[in-house]
N, C-alpha and C positions, 0 to 999 in steps of 0.2 A: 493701433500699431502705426507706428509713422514709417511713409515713404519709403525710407530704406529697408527698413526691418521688412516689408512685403518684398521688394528685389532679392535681397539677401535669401527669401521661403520661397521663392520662384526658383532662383537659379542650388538650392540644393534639390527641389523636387526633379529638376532636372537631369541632376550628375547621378539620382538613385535609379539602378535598373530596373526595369518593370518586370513584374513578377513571370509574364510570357518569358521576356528574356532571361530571366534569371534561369527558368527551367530549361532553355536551348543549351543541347548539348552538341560541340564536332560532329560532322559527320566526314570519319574519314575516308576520303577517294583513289583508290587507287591508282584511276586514270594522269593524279596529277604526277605518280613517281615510276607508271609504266615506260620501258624504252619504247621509244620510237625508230619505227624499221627504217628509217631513215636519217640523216644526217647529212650536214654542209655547213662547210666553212671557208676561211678566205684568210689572205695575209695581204696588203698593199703596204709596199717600201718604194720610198726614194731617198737615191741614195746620190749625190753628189761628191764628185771624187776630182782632186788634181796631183800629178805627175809632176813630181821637179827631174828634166831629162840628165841623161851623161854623156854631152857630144861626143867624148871619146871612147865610149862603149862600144860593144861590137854589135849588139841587137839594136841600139840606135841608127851604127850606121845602116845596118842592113833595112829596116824600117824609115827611115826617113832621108835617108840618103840624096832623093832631091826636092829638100825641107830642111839642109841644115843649121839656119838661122834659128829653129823652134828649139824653145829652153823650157817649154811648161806645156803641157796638154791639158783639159778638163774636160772632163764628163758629166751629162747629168744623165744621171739612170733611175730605172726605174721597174717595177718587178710585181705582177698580180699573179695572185696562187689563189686559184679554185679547189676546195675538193669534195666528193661527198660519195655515200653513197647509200645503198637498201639491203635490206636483209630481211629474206622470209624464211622462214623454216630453217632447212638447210644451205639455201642457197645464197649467197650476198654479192651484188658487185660494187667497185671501188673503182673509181678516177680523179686524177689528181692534174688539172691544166694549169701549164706556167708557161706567164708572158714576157720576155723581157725586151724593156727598151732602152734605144739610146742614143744619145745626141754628144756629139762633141765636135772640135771644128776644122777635124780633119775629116771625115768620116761621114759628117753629117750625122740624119737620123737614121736608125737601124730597129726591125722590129721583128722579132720570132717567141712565137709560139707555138708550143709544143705539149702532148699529152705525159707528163711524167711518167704515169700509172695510168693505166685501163685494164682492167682485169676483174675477171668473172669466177667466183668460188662455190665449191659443193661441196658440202662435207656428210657423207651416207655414213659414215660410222662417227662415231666418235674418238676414235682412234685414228681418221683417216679424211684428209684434206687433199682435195684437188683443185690445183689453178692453173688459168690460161688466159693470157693475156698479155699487156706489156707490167714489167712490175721491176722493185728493186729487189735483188736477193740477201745484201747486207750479211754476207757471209767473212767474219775472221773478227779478232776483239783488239786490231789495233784500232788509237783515235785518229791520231793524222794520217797511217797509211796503213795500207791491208794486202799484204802478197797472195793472200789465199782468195780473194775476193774474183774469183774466177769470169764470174757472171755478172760482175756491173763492172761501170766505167771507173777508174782511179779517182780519188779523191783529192780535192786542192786541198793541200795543208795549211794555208793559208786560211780556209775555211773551211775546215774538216763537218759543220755542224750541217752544214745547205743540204736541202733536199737534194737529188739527182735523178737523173731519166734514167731508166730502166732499160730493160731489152725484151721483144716479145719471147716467150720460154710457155713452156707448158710443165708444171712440179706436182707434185706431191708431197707431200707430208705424213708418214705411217708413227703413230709415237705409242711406245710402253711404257706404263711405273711398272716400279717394284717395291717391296723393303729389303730392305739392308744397305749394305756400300753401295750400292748399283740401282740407285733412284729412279733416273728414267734412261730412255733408249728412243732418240728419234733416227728416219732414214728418208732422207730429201732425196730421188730422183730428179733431174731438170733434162729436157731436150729444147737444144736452142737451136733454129735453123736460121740457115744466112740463104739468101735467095734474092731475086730482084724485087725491090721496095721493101724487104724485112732485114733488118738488123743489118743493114749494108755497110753500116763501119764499125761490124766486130771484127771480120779480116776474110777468107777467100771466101768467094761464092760458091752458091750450090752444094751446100755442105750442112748435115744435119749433126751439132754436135751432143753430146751427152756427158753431163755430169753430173755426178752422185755428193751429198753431206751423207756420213753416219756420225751421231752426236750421241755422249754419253755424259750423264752426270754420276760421276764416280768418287767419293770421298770427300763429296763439297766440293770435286774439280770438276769445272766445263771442259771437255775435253772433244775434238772436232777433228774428224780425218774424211778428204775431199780429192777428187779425182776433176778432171776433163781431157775428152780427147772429142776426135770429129773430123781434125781437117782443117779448119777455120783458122787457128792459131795451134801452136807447139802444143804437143801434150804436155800437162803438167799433173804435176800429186802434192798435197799440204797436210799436213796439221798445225790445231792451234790450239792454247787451252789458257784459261782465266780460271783464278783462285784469289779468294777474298782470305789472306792472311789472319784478318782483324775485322774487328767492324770498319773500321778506316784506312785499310791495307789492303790494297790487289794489286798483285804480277798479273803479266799476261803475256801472252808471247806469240809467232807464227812463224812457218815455215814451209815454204814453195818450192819446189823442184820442175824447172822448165826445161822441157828436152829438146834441143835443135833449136835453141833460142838464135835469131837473126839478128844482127842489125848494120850500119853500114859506119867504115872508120877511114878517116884518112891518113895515110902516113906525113912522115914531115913535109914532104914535096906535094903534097895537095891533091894526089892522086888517092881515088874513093874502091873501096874493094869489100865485099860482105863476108864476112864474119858469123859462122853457122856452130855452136858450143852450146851443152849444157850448162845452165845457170842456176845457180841459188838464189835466195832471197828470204832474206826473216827479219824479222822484228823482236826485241825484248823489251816489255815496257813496265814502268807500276805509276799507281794512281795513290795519293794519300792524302786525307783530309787533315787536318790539325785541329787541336783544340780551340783554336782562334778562330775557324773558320776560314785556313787558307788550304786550297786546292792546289796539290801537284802534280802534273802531271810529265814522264820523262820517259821517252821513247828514244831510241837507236835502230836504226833501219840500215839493211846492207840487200844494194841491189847487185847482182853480181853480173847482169848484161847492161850494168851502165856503165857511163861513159868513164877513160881514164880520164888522169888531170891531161898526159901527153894527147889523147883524141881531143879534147876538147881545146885544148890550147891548140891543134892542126886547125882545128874549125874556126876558132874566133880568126887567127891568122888569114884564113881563107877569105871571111869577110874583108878584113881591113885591105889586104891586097884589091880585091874587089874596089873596093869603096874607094882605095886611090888609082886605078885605076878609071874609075868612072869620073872623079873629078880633074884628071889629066883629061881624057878623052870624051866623055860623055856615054862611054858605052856602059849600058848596065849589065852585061852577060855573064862578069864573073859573078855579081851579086843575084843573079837569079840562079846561078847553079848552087852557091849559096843558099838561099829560100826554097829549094827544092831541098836540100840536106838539113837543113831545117825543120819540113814538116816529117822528118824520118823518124826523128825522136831528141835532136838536141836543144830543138826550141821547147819541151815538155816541163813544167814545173823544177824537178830535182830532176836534171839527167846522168848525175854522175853515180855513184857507187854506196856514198858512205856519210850519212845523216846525221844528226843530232840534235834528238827538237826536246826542249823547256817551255811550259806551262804553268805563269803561277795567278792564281784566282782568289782575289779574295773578297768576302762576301761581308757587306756591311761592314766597312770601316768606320772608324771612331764611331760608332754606332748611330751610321748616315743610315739610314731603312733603303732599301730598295737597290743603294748602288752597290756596283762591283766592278773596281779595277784591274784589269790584268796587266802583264805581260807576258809576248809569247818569244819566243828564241829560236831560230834554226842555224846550226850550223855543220856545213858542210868539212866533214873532218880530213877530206883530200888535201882541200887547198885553203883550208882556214878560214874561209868567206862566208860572213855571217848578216841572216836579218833577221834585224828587231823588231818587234810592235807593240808597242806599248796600249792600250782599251781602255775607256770608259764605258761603262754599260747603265744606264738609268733605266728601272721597269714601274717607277712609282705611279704611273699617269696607269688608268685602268685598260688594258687589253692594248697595251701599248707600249715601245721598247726605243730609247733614242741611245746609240751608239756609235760614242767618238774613236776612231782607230787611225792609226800614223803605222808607217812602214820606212822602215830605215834601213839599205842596204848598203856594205859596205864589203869592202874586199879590194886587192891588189889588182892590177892588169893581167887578164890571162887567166882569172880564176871563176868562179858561177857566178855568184851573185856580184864580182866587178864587172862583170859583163854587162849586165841587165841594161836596158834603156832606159830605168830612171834610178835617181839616187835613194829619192824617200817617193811618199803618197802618203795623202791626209784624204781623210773621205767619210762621212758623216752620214749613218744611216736613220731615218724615220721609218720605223713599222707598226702596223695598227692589225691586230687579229680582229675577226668576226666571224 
């Protein structure tokens, strides 16, 4: 046999299995698809962002007032999220630490970290959970805003998706099924206290408040009725309920009743006086998917202790007096009473009354894999002042998410978003799950 022909009878005696291995059968292990009572994870973003300003803004002035040469601010930020946690038996705990930092060149470097979530659970029945710690309650089914959302902090519409701190609360959770119309029945009690170093910027101290969720699923409808009272802030009462029309069809809706709602107005002359009324507040929104894979989403919000168009035009007024002022004199005093009226509630996200947000998503275009373009829409229907942002969102890179977003605000003199301190924002995120 020549040369080859022996290489050739080597390397098949090789590729054939040997009769040991032939008769090796799996042995399968459980241990490799057992949960593990534990669990950790992490998210790290940087996120670089720049500011085109509007010197003639009112929150400009009032913010930079002596800096009014600046036409551009940038930031570079940055954002680590820990979380994990154990579970034996019945019992499991969960904590969730986020870092964020930031540098820019007014401001310099800034850095706070804080416990999102810390909390400790038990559940002795099966029917029956109990927790205590700091935690989020994620109570109502709007996306950008939640009036019923009693027990956590407001949501930025802006970025309705971000996790959020919590507040320490002690709940429970009692839940029944059934058959028929009347599926299940859950009943959330929460006691929140405000005291010194707990929960100090819910609202009065020394005060232990109590609110109840009873939730029903009744006809394929989520249907949710919510209380709080205590002392802390105004008693208030809601419901809310979500219903999936279609496979690709949901309404949803809420609605809050605040009693002896505060907050402080100015008349035309600049003179500040509180204002103590019952208030409303609801939401009507629906979600729809399309056959193409585009996501909509359209929500209307009515806050009814926000601001009017006339309070708010007193307040930007107030600045600009302020602000020429201080560049006749140098004195900053109207602009700090200003910035004192400010932190009450006109500098908050939406302060005024009457919303209207657009959400369109859509998933894989020209049949690009991984990306999704949005835009997103608010407009406030007071005063006609609208912003836009238009998204990029790429997730192709594995455990990993690059997202381009722009911010365009526009609006008259005297209105919300012509107010604002800048015109647009470009700002570019990098996030890596692990």
């Amino acid at each position: 046999m020549s040369r080859s022909g022996w290489i050739i009878g080597v390397l098949l005696l090789c590729l054939l299995p040997s009769p040991a291995a032939a008769e090796e059968s799996y042995v399968f292990d459980l241990s490799e698809i057992e949960k593990k009572p534990y669990h950790f994870s992490g998210y790290l973003e940087a996120k670089p962002v720049v500011y085109g300003l509007d010197d003639r803004a009112a929150f400009y002035q009032l913010r930079f007032f002596n800096d009014s040469h600046r036409r551009t601010v940038w930031e570079a930020n940055g954002r680590v999220r820990l979380e994990g946690g154990y579970e034996k038996g019945p019992a499991r705990i969960f904590a969730r630490l986020n870092t964020d930092l930031q540098y820019n060149d007014k401001i310099h470097a800034s850095e706070k970290t804080t416990f999102y979530e810390a909390y400790a659970s038990v559940k002795p029945l099966p029917s029956l959970k109990i927790d205590a710690g700091k935690k989020t309650m994620k109570w109502g089914k709007g996306y950008a805003w939640n009036p019923v959302a009693f027990l956590d902090r407001p949501k930025n519409p802006d970025d309705p998706e971000q996790a959020m701190e919590g507040y320490i609360v002690a709940t429970a959770d009692v839940i029944r099924s059934f058959d028929g119309p009347l599926k299940t029945v859950s009943f959330t009690p929460a006691f929140l206290p405000v005291c010194n170093h707990v929960n100090t910027d819910f609202g009065n101290a020394d005060k232990l408040n109590f609110s109840a969720r009873l939730y029903f699923l009744l006809f394929d409808t989520d249907v949710d009725f919510m209380f709080m009272t205590g002392g802390s802030r105004p008693d208030r009462y809601g419901v809310d309920f979500s219903r999936n029309v279609g496979s690709n069809f949901e309404i949803h809706g809420e609605y809050a009743w605040l009693k002896s709602s505060r907050k402080i107005v100015l008349d035309p002359s600049g003179t500040a006086r509180r204002v103590e009324t019952d208030a409303h507040r609801f939401l009507i929104g629906l979600r729809y998917l399309a056959s193409f894979e585009l996501t909509t989403i359209v929500e209307f919000y009515h806050a009814g202790d926000g601001f009017t168009s006339d309070e708010m035009e007193s307040f930007f007024h107030l600045i600009h007096r302020g602000y020429g002022a201080y560049r006749a004199t140098g004195n900053p005093a109207g602009l700090g009473r200003a910035a004192q009226l400010a932190e009450s509630g006109y500098a908050r996200p939406n302060p005024m009354r009457n919303y209207l947000y657009v959400r369109l998503i859509q998933k894989d275009p020209f049949d690009i894999l991984y990306f999704s373009p949005s835009l997103t829409c608010m407009i406030n229907t007071d005063d006609l002042s609208v912003s836009v942002m238009p998204e990029l969102l790429y997730t192709g890179i594995a455990n990993m998410e690059l997202r381009l977003r722009a911010s365009v605000l526009a609006g008259a003199r005297d209105t919300d978003f012509g107010e604002k301190q800048n015109d647009y924002r470009i700002e570019l995120r990098a996030g890596i799950y692990f």
